[in-house]
C-alpha positions in Angstrom: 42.7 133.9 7.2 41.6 137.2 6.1 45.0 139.0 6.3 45.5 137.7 2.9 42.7 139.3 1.7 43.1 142.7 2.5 45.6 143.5 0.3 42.6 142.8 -2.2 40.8 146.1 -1.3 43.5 148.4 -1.9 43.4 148.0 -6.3 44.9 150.3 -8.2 42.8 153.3 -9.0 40.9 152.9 -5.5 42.2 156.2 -3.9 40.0 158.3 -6.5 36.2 159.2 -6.3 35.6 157.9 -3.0 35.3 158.3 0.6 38.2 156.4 2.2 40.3 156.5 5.5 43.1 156.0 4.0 45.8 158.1 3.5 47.1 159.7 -0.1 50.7 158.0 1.2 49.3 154.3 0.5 49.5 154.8 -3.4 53.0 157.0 -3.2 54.4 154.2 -0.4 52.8 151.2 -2.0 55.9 148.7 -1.7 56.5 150.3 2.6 52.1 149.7 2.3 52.9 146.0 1.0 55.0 145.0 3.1 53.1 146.5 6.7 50.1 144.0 5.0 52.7 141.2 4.3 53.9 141.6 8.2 50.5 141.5 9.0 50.3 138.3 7.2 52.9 136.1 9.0 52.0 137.4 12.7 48.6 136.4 12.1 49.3 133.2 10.6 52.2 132.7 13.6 49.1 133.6 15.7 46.8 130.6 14.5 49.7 128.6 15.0 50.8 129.6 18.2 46.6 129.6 19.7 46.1 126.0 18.5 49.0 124.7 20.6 46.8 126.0 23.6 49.4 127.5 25.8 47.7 130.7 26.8 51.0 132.8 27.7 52.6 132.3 24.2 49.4 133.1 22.2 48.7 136.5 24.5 52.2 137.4 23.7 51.7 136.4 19.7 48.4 138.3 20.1 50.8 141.0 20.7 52.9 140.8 17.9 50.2 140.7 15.6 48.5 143.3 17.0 51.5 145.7 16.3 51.7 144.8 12.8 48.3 146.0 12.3 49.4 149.1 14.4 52.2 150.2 12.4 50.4 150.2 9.1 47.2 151.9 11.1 49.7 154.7 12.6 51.5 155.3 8.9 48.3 154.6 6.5 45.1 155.4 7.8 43.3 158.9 8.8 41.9 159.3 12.3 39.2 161.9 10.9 
């Protein structure tokens, strides 16, 4: 449910005047940034799908999935300092 939301905490204007992990490339990449989140978005949702139905193989293997969304906007967008 929250991978909607975080989206949310990246307003326009945010990058200035504060501490943030995030790199400068967010606000010069935002559609590339958009849709990373938006990725991010369906594999989690497919997630809560696929974990209700119970089978333990395909929701470890969605886990994946969604885990690599997260990843590939992580490896691109934030600072490891």
């Amino acid at each position: 449910g929250l991978s909607k939301q975080l989206l949310e905490g990246f307003p326009a204007g945010s990058h200035t005047g504060a501490h943030t992990e995030a790199k400068a490339e967010i606000w010069s990449h935002f559609a590339d940034f958009s849709a990373k989140m938006k990725a991010l978005e369906t594999e989690a949702a497919k997630l809560a799908t696929v974990a209700k139905a119970g089978n333990e193989d395909a929701t470890k293997a969605q886990f994946g999935r969604a885990g690599a969304a997260c990843k590939a906007c992580h490896d691109k967008y934030k600072n490891d300092d």
